[in-house]
N, C-alpha and C positions, 0 to 999 in steps of 0.2 A: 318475640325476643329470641326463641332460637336461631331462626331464620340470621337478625342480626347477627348472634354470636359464629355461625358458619360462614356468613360473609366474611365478618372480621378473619377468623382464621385460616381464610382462603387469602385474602389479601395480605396475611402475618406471613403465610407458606410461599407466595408470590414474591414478596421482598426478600427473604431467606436464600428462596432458591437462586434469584435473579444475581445474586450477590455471590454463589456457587463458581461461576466462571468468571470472578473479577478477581482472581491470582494474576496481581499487577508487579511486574517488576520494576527497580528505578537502575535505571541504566544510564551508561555517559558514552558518547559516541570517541573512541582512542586512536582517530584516524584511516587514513588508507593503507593497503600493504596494496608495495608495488604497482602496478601500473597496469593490471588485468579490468579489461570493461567489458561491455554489451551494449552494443545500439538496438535501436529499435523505431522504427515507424508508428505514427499513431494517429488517428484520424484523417487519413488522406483525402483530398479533394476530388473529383471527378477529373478523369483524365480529360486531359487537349492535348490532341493527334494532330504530326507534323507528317503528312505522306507528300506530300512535294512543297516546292517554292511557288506554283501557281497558285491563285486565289485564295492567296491570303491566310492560310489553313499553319500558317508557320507564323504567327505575329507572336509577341507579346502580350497577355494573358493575366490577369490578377483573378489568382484560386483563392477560396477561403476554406481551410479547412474546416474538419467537424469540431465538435468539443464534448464526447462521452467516451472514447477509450478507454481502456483499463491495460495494466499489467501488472501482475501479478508474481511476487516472485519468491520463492521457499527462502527463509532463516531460522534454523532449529537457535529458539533460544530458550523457548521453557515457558513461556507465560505473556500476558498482556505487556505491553512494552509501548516506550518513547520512538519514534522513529527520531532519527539524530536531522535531518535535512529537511529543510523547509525551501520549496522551488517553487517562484512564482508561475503561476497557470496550473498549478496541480496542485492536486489534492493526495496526500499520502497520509495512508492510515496504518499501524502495525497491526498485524493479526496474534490471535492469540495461539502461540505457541510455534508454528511453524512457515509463516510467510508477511509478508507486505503487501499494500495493493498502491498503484500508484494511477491515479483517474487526471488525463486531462481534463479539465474544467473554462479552459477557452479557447476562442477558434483567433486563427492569425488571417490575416492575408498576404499572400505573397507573389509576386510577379515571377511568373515562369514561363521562358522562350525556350520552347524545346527544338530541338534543329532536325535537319529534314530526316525522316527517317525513326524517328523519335517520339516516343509521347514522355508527357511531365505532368506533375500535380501537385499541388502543394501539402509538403504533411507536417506534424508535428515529431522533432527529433528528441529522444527519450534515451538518456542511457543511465548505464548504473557501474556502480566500480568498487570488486574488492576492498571491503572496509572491516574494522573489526569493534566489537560493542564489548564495555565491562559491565557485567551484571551487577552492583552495588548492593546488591539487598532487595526484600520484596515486601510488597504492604499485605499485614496481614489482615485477614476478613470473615464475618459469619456465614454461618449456614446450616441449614436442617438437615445437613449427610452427616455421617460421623465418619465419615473416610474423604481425605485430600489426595491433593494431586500431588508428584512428585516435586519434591524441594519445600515442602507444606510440613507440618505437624498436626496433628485434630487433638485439639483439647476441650475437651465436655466443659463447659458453663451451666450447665443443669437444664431440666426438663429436658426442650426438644433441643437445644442450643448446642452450636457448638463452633470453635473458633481455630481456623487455620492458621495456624502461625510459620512464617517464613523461616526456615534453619538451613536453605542452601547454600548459605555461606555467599561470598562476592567469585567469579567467574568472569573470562573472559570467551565470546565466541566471534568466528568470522563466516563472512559470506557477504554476498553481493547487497551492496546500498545502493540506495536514486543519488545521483548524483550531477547531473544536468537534466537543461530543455531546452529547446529554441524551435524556431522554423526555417523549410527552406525548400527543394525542388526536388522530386524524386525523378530521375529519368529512366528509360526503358527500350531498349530495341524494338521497333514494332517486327 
């Protein structure tokens, strides 16, 4: 019977705690400012080398790219969050408090003739753009600390209980969103 009853309260402490880092905010994406971006390459294919017009070393080429990339990129917003942009072949997750990650999740094929002189490969094209998020408010949530995180309240429930409640008020912050994807041909000097 003990045995049980330490289980249970291991598993009580478990759901508590787990629940610690889930200061979720609800946010609404308030568009782009201006017209500031970042491209990026993502899962390149293996290069095909063009060093002359002899034997054939210059054809035409179908690359398929990878499909596990990541990138990764800072948004101080304060808490677990909505990412505003849903782009197919990727997976985007917001992180909780200061970043996003954005993981290709399929591979393309792309026909790449790179000319003499040249290598190519096919990759996945990834950018992101200047956008700005309104913070709306935050779900409040339990837990076993009696100390919350910033933009949180802790208000005792009794015993071990105690419940963070959102008083940060609504906010707006900017910084770089996912914004595109496609594929297409990277080329290179050799």
């Amino acid at each position: 019977m003990k045995s049980i009853k330490i289980a249970l309260l291991f598993v009580l402490m478990a759901a508590y705690s787990g629940m610690a880092g889930a200061q979720t905010l609800n946010t609404q994406f308030w568009g782009w400012v201006g017209k500031n971006q970042h491209g990026y390459y993502l899962d390149g294919s293996s290069w095909h080398y063009c060093f002359s017009d002899k034997g054939g070393s210059c054809g035409s080429v179908a690359l398929s790219t990878g499909h596990s990339d990541c990138r990764t990129t800072g948004f101080n917003i304060g808490g677990k969050w909505a990412i505003p942009t849903r782009i197919g072949g990727m997976e985007i997750n917001a992180g909780v408090n200061h970043s996003w990650t954005a993981c290709n999740i399929r591979s393309e094929t792309v026909t790449c003739s790179p000319n003499k002189g040249y290598k190519g490969r096919a990759v996945i094209n990834f950018s992101e753009r200047w956008g700005k998020m309104r913070v709306l408010g935050g779900d409040n949530y339990l837990t076993l600390r009696s100390s919350c995180p910033a933009g949180w309240r802790s208000d005792w429930m009794g015993g071990p209980s105690w419940r963070c409640t959102y008083v940060g008020g609504a906010y707006t912050t900017e910084g770089y969103l996912p914004e595109w994807r496609g594929s297409s041909c990277q080329y290179d000097k050799i």
